[in-house]
KEKE-3310 file (N, C-alpha, C; in steps of 0.2 Angstrom, whole numbers, plus 5000, padded with zeros to 4 digits):
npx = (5516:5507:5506:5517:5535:5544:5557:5566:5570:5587:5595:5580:5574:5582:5585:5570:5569:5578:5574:5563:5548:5536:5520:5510:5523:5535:5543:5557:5562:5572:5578:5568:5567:5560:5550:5551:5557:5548:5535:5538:5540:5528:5519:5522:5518:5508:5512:5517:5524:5537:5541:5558:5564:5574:5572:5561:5554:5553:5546:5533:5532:5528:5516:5502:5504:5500:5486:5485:5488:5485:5484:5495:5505:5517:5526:5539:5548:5565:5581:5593:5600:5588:5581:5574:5567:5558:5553:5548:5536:5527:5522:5511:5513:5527:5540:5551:5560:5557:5565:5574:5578:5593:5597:5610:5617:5616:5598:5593:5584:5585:5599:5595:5590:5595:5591:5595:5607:5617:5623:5636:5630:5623:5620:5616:5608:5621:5619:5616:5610:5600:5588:5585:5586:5597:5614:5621:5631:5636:5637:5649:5657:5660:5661:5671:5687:5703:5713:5704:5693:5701:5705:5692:5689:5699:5699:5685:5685:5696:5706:5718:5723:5718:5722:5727:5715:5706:5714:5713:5699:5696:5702:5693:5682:5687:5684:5671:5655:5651:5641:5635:5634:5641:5650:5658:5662:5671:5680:5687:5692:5699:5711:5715:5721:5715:5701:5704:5703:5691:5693:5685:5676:5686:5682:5674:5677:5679:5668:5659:5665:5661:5647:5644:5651:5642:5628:5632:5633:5644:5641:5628:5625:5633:5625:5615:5616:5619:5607:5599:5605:5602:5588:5581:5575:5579:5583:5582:5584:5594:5596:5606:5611)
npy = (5097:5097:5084:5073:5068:5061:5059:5071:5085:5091:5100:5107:5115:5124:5131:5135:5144:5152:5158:5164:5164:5176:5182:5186:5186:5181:5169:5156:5139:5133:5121:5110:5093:5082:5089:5096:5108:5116:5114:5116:5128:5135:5130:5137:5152:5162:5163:5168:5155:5149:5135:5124:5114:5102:5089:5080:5071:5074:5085:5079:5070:5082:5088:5085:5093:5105:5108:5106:5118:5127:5142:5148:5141:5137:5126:5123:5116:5117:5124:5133:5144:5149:5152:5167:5170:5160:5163:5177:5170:5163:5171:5180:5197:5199:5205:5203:5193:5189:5178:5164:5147:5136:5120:5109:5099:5081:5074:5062:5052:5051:5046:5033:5027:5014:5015:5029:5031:5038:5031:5021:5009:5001:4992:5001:5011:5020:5036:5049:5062:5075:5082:5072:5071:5075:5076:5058:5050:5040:5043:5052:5044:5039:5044:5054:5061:5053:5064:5074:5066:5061:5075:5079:5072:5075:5091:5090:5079:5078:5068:5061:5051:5050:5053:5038:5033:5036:5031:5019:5018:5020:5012:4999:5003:5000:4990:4986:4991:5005:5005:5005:5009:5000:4994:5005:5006:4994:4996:5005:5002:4992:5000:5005:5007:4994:4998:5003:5001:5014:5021:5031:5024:5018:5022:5034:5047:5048:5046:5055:5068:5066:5065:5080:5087:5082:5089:5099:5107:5118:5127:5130:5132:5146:5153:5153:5161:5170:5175:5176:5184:5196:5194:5194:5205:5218:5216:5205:5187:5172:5155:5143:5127)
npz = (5395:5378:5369:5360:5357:5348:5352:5367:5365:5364:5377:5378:5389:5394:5381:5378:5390:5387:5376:5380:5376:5371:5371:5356:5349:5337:5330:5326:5321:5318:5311:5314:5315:5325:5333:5344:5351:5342:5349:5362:5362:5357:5366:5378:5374:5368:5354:5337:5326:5315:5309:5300:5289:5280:5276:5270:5277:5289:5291:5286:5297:5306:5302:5310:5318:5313:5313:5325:5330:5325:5313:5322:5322:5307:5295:5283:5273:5269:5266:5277:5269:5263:5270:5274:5266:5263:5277:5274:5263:5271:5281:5284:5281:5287:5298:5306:5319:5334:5343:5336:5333:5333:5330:5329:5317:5315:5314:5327:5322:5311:5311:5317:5307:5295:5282:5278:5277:5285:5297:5299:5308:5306:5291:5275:5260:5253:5258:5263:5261:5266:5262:5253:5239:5224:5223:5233:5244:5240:5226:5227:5231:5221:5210:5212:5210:5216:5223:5226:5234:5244:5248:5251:5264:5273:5274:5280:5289:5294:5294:5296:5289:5275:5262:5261:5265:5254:5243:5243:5242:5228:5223:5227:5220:5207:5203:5209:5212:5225:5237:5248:5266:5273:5266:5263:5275:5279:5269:5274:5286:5283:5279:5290:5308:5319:5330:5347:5363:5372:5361:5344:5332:5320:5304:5309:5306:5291:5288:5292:5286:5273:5274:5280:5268:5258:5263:5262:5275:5282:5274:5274:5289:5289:5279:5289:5299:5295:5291:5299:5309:5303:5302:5316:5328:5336:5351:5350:5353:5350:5350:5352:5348)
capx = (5516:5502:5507:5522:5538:5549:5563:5568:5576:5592:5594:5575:5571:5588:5582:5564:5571:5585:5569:5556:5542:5530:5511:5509:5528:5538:5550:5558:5564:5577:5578:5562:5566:5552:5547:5553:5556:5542:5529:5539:5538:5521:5515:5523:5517:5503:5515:5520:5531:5539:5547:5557:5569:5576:5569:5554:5551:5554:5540:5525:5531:5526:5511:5497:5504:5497:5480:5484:5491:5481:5486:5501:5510:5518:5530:5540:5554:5570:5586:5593:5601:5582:5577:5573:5561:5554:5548:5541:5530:5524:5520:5507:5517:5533:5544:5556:5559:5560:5570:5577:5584:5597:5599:5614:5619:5611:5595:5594:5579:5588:5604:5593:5585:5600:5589:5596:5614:5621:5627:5637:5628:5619:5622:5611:5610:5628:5615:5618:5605:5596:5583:5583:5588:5603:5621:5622:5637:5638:5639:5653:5664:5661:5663:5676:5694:5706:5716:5698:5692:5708:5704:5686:5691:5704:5694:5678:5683:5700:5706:5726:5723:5714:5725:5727:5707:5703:5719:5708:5691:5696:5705:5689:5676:5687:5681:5665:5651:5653:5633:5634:5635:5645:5655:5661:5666:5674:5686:5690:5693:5705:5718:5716:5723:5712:5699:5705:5696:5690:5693:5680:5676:5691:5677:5667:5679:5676:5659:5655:5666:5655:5640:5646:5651:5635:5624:5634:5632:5646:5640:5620:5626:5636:5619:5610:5620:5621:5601:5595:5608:5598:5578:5580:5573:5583:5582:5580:5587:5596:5599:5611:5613)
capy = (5099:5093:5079:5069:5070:5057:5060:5073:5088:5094:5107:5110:5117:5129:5133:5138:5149:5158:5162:5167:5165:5182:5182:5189:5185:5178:5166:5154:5133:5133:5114:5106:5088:5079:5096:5096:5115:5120:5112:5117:5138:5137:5130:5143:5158:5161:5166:5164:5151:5147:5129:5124:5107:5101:5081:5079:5066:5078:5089:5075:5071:5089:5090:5086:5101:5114:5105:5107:5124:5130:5148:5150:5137:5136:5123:5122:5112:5122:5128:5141:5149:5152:5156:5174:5170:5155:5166:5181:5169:5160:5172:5189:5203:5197:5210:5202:5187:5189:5173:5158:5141:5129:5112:5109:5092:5074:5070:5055:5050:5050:5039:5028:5025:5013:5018:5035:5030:5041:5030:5012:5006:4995:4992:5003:5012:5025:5041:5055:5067:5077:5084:5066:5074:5079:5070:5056:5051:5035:5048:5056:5040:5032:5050:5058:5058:5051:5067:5076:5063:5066:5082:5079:5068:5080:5096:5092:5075:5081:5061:5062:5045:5053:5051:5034:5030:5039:5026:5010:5017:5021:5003:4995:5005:5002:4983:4986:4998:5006:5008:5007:5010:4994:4992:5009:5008:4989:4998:5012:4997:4987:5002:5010:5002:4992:5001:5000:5003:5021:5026:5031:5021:5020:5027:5039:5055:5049:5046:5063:5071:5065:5071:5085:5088:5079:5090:5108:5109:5121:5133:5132:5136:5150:5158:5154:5162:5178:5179:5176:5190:5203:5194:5198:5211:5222:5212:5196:5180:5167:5150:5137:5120)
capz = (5388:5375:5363:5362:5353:5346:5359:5370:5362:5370:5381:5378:5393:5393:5375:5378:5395:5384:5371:5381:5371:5374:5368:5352:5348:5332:5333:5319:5323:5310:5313:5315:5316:5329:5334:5351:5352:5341:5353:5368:5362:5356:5373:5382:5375:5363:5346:5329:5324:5310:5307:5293:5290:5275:5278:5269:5283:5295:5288:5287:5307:5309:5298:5312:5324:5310:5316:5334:5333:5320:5313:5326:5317:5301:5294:5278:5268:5264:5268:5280:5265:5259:5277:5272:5257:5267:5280:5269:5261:5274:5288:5278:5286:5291:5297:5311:5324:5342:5344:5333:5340:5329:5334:5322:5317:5311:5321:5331:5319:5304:5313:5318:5300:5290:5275:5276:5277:5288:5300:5299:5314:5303:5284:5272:5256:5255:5254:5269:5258:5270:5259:5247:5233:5225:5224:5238:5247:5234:5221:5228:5234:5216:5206:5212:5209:5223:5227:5229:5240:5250:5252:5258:5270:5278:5277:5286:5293:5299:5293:5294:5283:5272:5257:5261:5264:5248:5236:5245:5240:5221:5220:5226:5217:5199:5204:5210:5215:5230:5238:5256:5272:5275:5261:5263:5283:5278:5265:5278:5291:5280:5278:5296:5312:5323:5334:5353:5368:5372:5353:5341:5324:5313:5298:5309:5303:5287:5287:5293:5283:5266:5278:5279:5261:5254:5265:5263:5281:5283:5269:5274:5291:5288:5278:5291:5303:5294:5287:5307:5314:5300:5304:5324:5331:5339:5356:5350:5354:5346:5355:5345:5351)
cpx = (5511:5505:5513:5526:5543:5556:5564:5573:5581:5593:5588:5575:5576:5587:5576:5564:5575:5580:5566:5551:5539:5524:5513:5517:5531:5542:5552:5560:5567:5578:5575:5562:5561:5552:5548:5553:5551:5538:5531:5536:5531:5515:5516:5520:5512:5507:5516:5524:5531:5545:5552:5563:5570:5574:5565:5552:5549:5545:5532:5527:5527:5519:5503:5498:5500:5491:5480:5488:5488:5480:5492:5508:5512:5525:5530:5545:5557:5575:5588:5597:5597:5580:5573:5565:5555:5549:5543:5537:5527:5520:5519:5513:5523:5537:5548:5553:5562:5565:5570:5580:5584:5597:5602:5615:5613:5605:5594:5592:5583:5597:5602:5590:5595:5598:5592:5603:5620:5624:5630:5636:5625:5619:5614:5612:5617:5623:5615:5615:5600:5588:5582:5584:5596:5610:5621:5629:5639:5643:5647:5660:5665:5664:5669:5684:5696:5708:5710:5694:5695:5705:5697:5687:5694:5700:5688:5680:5689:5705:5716:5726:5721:5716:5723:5719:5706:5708:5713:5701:5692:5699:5699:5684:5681:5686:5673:5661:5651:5647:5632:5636:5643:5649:5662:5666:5669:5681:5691:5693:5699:5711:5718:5716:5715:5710:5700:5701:5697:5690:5687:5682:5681:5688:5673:5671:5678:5669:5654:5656:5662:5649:5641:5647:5643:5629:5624:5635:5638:5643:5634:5621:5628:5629:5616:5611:5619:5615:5599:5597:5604:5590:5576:5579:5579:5581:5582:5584:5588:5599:5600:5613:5617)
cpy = (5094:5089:5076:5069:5061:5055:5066:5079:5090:5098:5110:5116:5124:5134:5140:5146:5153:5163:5166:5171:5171:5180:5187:5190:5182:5174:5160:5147:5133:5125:5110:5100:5083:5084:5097:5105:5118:5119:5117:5128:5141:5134:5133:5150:5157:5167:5164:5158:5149:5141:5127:5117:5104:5093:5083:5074:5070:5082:5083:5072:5076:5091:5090:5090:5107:5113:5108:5114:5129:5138:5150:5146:5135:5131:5122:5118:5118:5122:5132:5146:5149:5155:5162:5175:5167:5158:5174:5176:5164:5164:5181:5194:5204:5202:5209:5197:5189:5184:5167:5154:5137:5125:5109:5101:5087:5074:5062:5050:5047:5043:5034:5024:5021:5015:5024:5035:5033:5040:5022:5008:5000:4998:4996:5008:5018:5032:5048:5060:5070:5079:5078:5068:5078:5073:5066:5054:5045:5036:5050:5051:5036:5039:5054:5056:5057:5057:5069:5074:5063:5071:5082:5077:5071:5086:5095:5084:5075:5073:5063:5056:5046:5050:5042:5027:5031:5034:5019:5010:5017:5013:4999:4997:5003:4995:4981:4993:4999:5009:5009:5006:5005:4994:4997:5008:5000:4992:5003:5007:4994:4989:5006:5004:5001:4998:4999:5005:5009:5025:5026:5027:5025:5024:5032:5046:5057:5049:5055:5066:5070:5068:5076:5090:5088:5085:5100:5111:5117:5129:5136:5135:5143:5155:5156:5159:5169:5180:5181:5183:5196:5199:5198:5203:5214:5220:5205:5192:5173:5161:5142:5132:5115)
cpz = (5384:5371:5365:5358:5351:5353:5361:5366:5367:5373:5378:5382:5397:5386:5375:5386:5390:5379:5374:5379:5376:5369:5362:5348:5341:5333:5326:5323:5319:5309:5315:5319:5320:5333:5341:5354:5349:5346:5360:5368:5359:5362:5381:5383:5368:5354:5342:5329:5318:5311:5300:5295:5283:5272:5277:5275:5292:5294:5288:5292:5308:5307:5303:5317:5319:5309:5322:5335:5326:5321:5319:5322:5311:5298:5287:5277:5266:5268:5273:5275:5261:5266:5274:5268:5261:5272:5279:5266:5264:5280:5283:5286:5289:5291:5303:5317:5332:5344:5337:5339:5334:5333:5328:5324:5313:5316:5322:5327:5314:5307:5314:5313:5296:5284:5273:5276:5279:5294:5298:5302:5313:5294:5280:5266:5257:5253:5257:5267:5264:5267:5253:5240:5231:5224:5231:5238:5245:5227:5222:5228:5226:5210:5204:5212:5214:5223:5230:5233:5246:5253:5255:5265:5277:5280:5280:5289:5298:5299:5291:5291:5279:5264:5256:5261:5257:5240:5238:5242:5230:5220:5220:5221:5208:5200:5206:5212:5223:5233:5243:5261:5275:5272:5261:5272:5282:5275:5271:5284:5289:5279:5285:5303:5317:5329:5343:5358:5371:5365:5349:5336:5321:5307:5300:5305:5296:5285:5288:5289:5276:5269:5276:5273:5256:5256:5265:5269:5284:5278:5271:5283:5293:5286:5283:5297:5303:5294:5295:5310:5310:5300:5309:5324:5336:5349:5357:5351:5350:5349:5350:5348:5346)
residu = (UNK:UNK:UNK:UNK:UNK:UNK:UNK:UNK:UNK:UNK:UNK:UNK:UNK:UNK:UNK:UNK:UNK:UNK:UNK:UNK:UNK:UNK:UNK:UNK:UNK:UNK:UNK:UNK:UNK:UNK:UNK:UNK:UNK:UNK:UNK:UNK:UNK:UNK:UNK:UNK:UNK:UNK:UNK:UNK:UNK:UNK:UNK:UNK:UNK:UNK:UNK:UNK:UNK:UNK:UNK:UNK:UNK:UNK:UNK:UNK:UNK:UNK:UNK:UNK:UNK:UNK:UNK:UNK:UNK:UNK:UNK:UNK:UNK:UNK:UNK:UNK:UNK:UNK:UNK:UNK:UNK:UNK:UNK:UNK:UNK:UNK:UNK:UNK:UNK:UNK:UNK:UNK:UNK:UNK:UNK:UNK:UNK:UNK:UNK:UNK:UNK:UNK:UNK:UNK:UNK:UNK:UNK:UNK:UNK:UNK:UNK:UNK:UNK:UNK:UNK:UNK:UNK:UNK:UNK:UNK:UNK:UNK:UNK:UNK:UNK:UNK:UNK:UNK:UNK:UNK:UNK:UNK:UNK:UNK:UNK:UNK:UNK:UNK:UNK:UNK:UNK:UNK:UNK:UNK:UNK:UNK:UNK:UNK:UNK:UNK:UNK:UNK:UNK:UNK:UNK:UNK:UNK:UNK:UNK:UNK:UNK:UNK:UNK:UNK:UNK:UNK:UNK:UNK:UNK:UNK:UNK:UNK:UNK:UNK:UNK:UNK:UNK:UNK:UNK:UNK:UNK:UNK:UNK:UNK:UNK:UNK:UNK:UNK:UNK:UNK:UNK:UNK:UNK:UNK:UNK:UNK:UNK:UNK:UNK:UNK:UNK:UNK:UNK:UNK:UNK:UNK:UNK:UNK:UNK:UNK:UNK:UNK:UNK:UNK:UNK:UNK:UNK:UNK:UNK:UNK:UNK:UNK:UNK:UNK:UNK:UNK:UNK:UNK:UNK:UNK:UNK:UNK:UNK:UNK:UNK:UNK:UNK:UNK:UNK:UNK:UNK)
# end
């Protein structure tokens, strides 16, 4: 394959077989990130593609393939509940995808970045914004009322302490600002039992769950879920990682 990727997508190579890119074909990367599957489906077969990713960062990684793939390849910034739009105005003619492929979740890129705040791995601003705009997960821990906290925590992090994370972060935050990474998984440490061996991080349930919330994942899902099943072609393939 030409060029070089960041890392390794996941089940690439199960992905790009489940697709099988055809010549003159369509196909959609709803999840761009270091373009692992765009590259792989456009040096498969000689077709369309359309990228899209909500990371402006994502987006200028991607920027010197519509160089190296010039006219087959198109990348934009948005949503999958604009999908729809995104690809009537990107691709003269649009009238259906032979294949799509999600690659749902955080990418690796962005965990590895403490500047984006999506993980505790290392201390960094409290920001889980996928697209860099919009309320961050600062916003929300410093914003919001404790029951409402509560209930993030439980619904998308599934947190049976949740209640009680969400009394420790309103106690701290009416004494100080609550900005990052660290500050947040030290509070969620100080009312949750010591992590023992084989267990995940006492804060990852909540930390997702702000993810999760911050980022609408379950919502934008859901539209993307729905627009891709009315894009395909009546054949077409849809491959969800």
């Amino acid at each position: 394959m030409s060029g070089q990727t960041l890392h390794q997508s996941v089940l690439l190579n199960e992905v790009v077989d489940a697709l099988g890119p055809q010549k003159g074909g369509c196909y959609l990367d709803a999840t761009f990130g270091n373009g692992g599957y765009s590259r792989a489906i456009l040096d498969t077969a000689s077709c369309t593609l359309l990228a899209i990713d909500r990371d402006p960062d994502a987006i200028a990684r991607g920027a010197p393939m519509l160089a190296e793939y010039k006219g087959q390849f198109h990348l934009t910034e948005g949503c999958f509940s604009d999908m729809t739009a995104l690809l009537q105005a990107q691709l003269t003619g649009f009238d259906g995808l032979d294949g799509a492929a999600f690659d749902l979740g955080v990418c690796s890129t962005q965990l590895d970045q403490p500047e984006r705040g999506f993980s505790f791995r290392a201390d960094g601003p409290l920001d889980m914004r996928m697209s860099k705009s919009g309320q961050s997960a600062a916003d929300i821990v410093m914003q919001t009322d404790e029951a409402d906290l509560a209930r993030i925590f439980w619904e998308y992090g599934e947190e049976k302490a949740s209640r009680r994370i969400a009394k420790a972060i309103c106690r701290v935050r009416g004494e100080t600002d609550i900005t990052s990474t660290g500050q947040l998984a030290d509070i969620i440490h100080s009312v949750m039992p010591a992590k023992r061996p084989g267990q995940i991080d006492p804060a990852t349930r909540s930390f997702q769950a702000l993810r999760i919330f911050v980022t609408r994942e379950l919502y934008e899902l859901t539209a993307g879920l729905e627009s891709v099943e009315r894009l395909l072609r009546p054949g077409g393939i849809l491959a969800v990682v």
